[in-house]
N, CA, C and O of each residue as an XYZ file, in Angstrom:
628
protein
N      -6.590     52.134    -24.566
C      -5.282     51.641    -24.392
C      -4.804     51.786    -22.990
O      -5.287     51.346    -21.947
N      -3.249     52.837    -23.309
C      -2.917     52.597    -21.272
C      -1.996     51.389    -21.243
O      -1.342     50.843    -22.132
N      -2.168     51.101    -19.749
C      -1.082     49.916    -19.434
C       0.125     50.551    -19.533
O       0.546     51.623    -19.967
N       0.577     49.521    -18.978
C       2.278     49.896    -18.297
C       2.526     49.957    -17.374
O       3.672     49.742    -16.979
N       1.149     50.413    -16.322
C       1.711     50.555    -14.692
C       2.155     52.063    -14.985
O       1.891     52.797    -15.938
N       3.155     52.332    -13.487
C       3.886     53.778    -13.403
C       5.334     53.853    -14.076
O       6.144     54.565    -13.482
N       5.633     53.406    -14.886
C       6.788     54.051    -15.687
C       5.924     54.262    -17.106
O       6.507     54.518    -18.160
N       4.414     54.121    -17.011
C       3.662     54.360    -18.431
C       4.418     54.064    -19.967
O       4.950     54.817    -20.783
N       4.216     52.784    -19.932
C       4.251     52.429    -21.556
C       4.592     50.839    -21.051
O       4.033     50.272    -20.113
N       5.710     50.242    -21.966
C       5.828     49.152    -21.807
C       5.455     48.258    -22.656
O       4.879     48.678    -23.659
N       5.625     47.069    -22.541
C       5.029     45.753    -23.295
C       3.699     45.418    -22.294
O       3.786     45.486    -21.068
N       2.597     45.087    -22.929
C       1.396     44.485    -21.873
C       1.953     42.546    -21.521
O       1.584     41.477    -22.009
N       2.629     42.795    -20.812
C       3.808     41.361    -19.979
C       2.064     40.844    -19.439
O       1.203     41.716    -19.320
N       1.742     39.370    -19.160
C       0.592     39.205    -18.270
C       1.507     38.272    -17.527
O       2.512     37.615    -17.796
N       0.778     38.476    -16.525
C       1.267     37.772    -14.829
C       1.128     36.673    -14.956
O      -0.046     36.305    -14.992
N       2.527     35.291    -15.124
C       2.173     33.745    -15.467
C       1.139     33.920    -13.788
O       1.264     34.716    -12.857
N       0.069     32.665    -14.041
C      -0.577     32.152    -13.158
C       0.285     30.938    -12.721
O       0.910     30.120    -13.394
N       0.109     31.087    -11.282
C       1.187     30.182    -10.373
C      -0.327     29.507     -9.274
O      -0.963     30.201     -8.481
N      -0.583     27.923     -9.584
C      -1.613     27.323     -8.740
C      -0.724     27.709     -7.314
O       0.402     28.133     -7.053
N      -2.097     27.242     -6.480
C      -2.334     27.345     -5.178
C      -1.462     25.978     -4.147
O      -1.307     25.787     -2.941
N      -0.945     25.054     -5.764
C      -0.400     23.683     -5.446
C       0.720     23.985     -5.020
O       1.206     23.624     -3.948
N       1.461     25.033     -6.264
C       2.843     25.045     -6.722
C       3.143     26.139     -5.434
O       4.209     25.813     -4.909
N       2.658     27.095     -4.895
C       2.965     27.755     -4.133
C       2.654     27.152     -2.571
O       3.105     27.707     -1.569
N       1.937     26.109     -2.532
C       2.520     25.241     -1.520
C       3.528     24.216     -1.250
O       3.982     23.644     -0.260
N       3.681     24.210     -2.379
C       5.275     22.706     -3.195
C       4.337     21.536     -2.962
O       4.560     20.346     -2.743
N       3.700     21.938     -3.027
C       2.402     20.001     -3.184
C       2.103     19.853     -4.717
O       2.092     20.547     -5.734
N       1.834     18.381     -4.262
C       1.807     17.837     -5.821
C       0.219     17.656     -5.844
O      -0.469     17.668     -6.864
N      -0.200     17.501     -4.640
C      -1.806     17.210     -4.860
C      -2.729     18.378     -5.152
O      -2.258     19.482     -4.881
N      -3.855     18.343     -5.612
C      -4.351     19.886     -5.909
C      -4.886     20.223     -5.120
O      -5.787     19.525     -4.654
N      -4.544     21.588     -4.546
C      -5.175     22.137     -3.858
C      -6.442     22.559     -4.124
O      -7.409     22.152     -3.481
N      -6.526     23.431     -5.122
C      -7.978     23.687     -5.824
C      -9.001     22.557     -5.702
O     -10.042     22.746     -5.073
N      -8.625     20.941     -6.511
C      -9.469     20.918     -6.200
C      -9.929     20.095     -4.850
O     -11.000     19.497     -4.955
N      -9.282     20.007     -3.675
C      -9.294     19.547     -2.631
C     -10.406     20.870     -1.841
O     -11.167     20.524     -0.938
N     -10.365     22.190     -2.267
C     -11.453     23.212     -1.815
C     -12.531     22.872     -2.415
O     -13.550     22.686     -1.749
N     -12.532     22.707     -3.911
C     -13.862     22.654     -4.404
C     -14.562     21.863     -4.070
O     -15.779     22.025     -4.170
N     -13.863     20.425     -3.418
C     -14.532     19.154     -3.237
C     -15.362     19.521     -1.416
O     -16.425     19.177     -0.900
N     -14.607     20.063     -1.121
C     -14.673     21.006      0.729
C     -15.980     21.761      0.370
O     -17.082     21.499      0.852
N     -15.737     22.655     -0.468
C     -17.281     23.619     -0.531
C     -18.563     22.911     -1.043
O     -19.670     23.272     -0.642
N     -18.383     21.779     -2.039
C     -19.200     20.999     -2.460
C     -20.013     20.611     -1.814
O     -21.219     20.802     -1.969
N     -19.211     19.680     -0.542
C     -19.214     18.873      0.572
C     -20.273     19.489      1.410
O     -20.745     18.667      2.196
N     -20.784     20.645      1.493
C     -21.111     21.030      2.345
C     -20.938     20.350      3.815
O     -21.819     19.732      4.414
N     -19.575     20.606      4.276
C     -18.949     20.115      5.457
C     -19.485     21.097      6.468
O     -19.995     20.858      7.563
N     -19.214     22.501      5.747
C     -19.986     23.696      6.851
C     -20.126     24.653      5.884
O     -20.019     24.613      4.658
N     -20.449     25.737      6.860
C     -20.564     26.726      5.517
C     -19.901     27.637      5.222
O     -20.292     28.279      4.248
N     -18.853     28.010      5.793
C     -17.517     28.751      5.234
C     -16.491     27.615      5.245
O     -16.904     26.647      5.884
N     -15.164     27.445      4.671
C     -14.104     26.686      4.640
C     -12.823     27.905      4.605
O     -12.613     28.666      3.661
N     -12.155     27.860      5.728
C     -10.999     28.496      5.577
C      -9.891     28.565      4.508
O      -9.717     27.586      3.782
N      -9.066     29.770      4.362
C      -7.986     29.958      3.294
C      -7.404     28.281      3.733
O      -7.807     27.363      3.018
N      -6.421     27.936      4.966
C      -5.864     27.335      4.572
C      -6.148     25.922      4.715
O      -5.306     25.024      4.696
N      -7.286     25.804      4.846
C      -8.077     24.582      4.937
C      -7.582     23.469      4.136
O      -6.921     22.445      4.311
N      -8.279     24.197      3.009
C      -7.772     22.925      2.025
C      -6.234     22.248      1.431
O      -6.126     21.092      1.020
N      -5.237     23.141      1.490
C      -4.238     23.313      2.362
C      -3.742     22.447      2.608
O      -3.281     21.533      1.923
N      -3.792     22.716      4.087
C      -3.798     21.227      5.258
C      -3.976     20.348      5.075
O      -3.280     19.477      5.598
N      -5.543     19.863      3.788
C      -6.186     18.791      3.518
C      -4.975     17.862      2.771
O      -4.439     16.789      3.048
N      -4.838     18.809      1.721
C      -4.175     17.934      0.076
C      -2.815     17.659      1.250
O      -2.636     16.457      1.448
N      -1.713     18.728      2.152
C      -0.816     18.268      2.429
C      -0.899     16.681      3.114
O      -0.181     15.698      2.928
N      -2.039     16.880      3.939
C      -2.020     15.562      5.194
C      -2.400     14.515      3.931
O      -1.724     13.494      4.051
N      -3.295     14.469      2.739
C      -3.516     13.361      1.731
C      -2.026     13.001      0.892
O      -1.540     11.967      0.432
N      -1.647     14.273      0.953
C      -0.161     13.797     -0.085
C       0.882     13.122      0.745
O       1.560     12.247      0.208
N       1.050     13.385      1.799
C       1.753     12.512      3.142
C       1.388     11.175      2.864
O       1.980     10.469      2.048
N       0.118     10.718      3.743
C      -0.554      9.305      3.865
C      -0.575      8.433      2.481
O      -0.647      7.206      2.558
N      -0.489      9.315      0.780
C      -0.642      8.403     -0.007
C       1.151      8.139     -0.319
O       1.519      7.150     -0.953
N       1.742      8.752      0.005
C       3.832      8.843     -0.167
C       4.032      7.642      0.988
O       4.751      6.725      0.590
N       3.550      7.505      2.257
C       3.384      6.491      3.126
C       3.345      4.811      2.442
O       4.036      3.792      2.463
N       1.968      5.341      1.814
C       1.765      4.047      1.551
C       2.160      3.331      0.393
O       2.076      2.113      0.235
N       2.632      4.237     -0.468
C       3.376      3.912     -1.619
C       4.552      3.548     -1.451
O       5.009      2.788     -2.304
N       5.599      4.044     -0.082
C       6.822      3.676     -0.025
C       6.533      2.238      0.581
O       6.999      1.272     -0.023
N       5.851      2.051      1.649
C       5.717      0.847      2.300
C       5.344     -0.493      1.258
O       5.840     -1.617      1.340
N       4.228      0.023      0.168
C       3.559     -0.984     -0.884
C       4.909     -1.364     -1.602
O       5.036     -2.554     -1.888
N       6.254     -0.234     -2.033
C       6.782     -0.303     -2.813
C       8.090     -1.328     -2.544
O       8.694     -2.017     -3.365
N       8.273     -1.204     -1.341
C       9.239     -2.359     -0.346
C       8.420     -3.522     -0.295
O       9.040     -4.513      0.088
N       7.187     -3.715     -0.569
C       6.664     -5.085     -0.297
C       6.812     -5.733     -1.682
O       7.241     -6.877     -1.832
N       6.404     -4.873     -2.750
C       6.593     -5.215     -3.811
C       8.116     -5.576     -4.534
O       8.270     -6.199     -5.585
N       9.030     -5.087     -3.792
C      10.402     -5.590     -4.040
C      10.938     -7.072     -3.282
O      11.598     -8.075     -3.551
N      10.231     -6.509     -2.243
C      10.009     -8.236     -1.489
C      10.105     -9.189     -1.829
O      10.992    -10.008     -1.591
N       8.584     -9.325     -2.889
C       8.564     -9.963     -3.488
C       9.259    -10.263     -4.644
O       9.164    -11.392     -5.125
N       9.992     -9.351     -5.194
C      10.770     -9.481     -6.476
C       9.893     -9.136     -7.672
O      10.009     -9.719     -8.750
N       8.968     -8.117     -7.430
C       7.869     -7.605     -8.700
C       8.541     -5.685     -8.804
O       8.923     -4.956     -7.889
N       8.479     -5.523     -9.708
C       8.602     -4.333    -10.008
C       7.182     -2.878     -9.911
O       7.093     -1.653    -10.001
N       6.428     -3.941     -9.704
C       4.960     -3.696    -10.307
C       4.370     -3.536     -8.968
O       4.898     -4.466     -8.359
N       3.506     -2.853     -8.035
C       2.898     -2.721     -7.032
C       1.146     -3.305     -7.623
O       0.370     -2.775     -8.418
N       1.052     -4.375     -6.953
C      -0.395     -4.734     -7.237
C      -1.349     -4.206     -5.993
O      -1.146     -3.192     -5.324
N      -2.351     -5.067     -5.859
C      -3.772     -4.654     -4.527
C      -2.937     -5.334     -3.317
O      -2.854     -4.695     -2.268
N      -2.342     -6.546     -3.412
C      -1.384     -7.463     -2.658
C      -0.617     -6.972     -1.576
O      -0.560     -6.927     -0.347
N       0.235     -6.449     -3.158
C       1.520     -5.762     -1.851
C       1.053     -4.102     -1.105
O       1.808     -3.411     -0.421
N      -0.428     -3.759     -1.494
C      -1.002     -2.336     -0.524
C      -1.339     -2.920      0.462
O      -1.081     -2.432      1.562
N      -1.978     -4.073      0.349
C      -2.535     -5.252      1.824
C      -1.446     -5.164      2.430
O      -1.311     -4.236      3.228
N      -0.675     -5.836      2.279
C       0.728     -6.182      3.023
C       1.442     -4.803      3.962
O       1.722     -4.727      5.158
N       1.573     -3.860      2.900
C       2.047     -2.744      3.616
C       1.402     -2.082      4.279
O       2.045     -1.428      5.101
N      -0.098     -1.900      4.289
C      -1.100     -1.427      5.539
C      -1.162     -2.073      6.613
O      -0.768     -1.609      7.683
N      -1.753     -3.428      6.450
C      -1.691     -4.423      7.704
C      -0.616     -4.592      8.254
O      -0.778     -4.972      9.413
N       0.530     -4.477      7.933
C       2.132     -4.768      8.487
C       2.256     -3.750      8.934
O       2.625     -3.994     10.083
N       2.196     -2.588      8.808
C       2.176     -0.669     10.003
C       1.062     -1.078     10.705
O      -0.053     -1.379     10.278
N       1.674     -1.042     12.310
C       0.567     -0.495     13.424
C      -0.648      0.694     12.462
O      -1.793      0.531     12.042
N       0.336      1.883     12.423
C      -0.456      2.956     12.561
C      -1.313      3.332     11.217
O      -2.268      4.103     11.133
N      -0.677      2.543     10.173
C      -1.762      2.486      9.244
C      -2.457      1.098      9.369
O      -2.604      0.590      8.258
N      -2.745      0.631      9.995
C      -3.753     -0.971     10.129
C      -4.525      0.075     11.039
O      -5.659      0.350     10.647
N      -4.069      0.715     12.227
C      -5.434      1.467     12.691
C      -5.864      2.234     11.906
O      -7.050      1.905     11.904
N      -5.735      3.389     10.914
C      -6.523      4.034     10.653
C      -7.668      3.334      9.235
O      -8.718      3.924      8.978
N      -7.298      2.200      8.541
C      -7.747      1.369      7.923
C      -8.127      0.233      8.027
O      -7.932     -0.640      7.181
N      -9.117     -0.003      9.780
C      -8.481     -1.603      9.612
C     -10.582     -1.883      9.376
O     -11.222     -2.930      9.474
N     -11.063     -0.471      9.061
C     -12.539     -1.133      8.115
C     -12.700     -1.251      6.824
O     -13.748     -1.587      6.272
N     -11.489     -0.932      6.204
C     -11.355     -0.945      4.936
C     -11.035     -2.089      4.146
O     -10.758     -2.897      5.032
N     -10.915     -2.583      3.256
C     -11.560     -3.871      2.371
C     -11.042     -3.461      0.890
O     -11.649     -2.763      0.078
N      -9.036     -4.420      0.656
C      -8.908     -3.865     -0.197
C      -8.990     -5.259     -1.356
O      -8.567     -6.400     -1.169
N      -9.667     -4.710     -2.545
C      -9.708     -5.720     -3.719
C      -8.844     -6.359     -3.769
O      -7.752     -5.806     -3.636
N      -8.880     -7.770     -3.976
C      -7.979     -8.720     -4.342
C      -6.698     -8.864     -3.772
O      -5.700     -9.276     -4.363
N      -6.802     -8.349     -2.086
C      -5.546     -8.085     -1.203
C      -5.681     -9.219     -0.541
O      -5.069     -8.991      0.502
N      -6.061    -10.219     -0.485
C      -5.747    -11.681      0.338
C      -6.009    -10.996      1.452
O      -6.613     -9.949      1.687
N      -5.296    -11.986      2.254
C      -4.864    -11.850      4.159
C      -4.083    -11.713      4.253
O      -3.423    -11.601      3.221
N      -3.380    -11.585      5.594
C      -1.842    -11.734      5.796
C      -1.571    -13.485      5.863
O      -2.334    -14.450      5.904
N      -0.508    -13.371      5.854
C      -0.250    -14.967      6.240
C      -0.370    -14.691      7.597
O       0.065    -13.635      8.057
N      -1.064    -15.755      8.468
C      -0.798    -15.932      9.670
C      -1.687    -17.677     10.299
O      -2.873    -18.007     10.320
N      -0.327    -18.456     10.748
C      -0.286    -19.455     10.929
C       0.254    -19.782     12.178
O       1.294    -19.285     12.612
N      -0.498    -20.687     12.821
C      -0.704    -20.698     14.775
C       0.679    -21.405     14.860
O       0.732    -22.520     14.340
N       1.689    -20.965     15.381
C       2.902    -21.664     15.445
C       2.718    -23.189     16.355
O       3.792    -23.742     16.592
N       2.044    -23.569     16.634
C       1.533    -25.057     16.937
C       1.514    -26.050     15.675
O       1.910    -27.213     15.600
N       1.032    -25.368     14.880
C       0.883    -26.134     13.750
C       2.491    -26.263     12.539
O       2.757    -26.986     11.578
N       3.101    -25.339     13.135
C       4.107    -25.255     12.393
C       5.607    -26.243     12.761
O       6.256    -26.165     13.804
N       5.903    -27.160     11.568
C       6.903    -28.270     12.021
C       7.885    -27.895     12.874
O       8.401    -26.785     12.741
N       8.251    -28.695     13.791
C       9.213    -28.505     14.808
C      10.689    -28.245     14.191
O      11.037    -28.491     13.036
N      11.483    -27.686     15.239
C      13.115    -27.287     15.159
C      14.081    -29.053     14.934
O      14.326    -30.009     15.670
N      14.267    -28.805     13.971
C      15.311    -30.151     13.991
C      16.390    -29.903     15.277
O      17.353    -29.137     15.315
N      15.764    -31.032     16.545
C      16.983    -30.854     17.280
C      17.625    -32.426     17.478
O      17.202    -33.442     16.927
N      18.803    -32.321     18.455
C      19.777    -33.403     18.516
C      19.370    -34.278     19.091
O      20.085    -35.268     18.934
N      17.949    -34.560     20.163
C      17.034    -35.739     20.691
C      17.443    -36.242     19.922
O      18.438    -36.944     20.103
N      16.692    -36.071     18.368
C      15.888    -37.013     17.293
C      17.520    -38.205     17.393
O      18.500    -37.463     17.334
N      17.688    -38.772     17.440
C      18.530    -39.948     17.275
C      17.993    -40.611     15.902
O      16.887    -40.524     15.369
N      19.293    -41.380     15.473
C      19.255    -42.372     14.337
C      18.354    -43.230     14.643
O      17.580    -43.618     13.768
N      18.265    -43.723     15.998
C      17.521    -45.049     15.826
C      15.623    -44.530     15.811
O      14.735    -45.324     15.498
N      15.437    -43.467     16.108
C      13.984    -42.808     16.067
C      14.122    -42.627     14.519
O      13.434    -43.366     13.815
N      14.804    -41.872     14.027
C      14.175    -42.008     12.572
C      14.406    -43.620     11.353
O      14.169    -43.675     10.146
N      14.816    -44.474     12.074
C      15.214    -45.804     11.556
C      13.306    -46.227     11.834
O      12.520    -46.435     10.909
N      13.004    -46.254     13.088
C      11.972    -46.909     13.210
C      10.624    -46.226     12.824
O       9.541    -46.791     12.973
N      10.794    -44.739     12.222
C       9.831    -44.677     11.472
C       9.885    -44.842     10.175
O      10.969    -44.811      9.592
N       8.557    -45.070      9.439
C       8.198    -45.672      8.072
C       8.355    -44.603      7.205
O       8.017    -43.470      7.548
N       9.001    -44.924      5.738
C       9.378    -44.148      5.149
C       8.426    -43.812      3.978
O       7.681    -44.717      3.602
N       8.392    -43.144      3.633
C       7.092    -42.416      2.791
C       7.640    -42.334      1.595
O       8.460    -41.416      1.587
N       7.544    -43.005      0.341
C       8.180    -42.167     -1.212
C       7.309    -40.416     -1.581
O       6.349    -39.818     -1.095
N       7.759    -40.292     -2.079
C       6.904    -38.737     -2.583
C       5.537    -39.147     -3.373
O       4.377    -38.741     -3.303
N       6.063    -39.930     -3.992
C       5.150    -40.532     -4.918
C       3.989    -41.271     -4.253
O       2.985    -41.393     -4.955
N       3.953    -41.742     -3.128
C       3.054    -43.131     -2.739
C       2.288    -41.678     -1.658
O       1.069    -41.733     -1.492
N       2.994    -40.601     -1.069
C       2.313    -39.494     -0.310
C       1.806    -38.837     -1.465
O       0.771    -38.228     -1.193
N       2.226    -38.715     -2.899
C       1.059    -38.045     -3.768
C      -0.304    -38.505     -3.826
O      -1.372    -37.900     -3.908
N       0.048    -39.939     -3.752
C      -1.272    -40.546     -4.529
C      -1.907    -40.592     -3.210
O      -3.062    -40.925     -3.477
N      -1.798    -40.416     -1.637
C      -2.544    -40.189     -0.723
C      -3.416    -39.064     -0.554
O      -4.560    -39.079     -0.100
N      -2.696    -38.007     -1.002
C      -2.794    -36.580     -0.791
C      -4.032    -36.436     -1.638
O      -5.145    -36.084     -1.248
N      -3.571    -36.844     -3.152
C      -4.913    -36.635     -4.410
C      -5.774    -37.876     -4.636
O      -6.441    -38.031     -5.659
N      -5.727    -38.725     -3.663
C      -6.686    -39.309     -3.474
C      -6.519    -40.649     -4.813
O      -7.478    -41.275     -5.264
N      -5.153    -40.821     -5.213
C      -4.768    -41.767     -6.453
C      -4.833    -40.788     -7.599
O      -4.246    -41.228     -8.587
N      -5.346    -39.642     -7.762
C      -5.499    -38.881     -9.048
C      -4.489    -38.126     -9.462
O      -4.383    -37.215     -8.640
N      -3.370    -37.972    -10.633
C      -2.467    -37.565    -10.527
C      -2.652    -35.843    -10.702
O      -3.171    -35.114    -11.546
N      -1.909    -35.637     -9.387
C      -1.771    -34.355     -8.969
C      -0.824    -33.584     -9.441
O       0.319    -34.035     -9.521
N      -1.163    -32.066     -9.909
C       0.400    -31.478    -10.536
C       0.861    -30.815     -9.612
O       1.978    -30.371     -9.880
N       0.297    -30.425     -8.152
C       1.670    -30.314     -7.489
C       2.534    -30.830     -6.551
O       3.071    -30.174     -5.659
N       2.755    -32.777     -6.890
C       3.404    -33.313     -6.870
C       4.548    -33.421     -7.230
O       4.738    -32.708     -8.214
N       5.725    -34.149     -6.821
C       7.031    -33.875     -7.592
C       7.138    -35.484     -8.853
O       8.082    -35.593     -9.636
């Protein structure tokens, strides 16, 4: 028997276990951010606060990119963060497009990017009535059947 410590007796109380997470206020695990370190054979000792450092600097960069994904995704008017709006919010940060820019994310498109040459001009006050009188007028309909080649197209109006 025994127990109690020095006022001898007592209830046998056991010591709640408090992770290595919770006593850093991280949400990521620390534990196993070491185990994955010793695994690793990165070297052959790994410091106390090694791993630490690790989960904090990972729990940073993934809060980063979740806030940025999460504004793109409102952007758009989705509630829902897809592969899309992580594209969008990496490539759109300088400093995360550098530290990712060999990375290759599923089903993340491109950015839009379109040579402003190609992009229709500023309606300005030149254009006169009699310039748009003397050009030929196009129905929607007669530019569908150009576009699809006579085949009716559905994204025509």
């Amino acid at each position: 028997g025994g127990g109690g410590g020095r006022t001898g007796g007592g209830g046998e109380r056991k010591k709640k276990k408090v992770s290595k997470s919770v006593k850093a206020c991280l949400q990521f695990p620390v534990a196993r951010v070491a185990r994955y370190l010793k695994k690793g054979r990165y070297a052959k000792r790994i410091g106390v606060g090694a791993p630490i450092y690790l989960a904090a600097v990972l729990e940073y960069l993934a809060a980063e990119v979740l806030e940025l994904s999460g504004n793109a995704a409102r952007d758009n008017k989705k509630n829902r963060i897809n592969p899309r709006h992580l594209l969008l919010a990496v490539r759109n940060d300088d400093e995360l497009a550098e530290l990712l820019q060999g990375v290759t994310i599923a089903s993340g498109g491109v950015l839009p990017n379109i040579n402003p040459v190609l992009l229709p001009k500023k309606s300005s006050t030149a254009a006169t009535d009699s310039d748009k009188a003397s050009r030929p007028k196009i129905s929607t309909q007669s530019f569908c059947y150009f576009l699809g080649g006579g085949l009716n197209m559905s994204f025509c109006f």
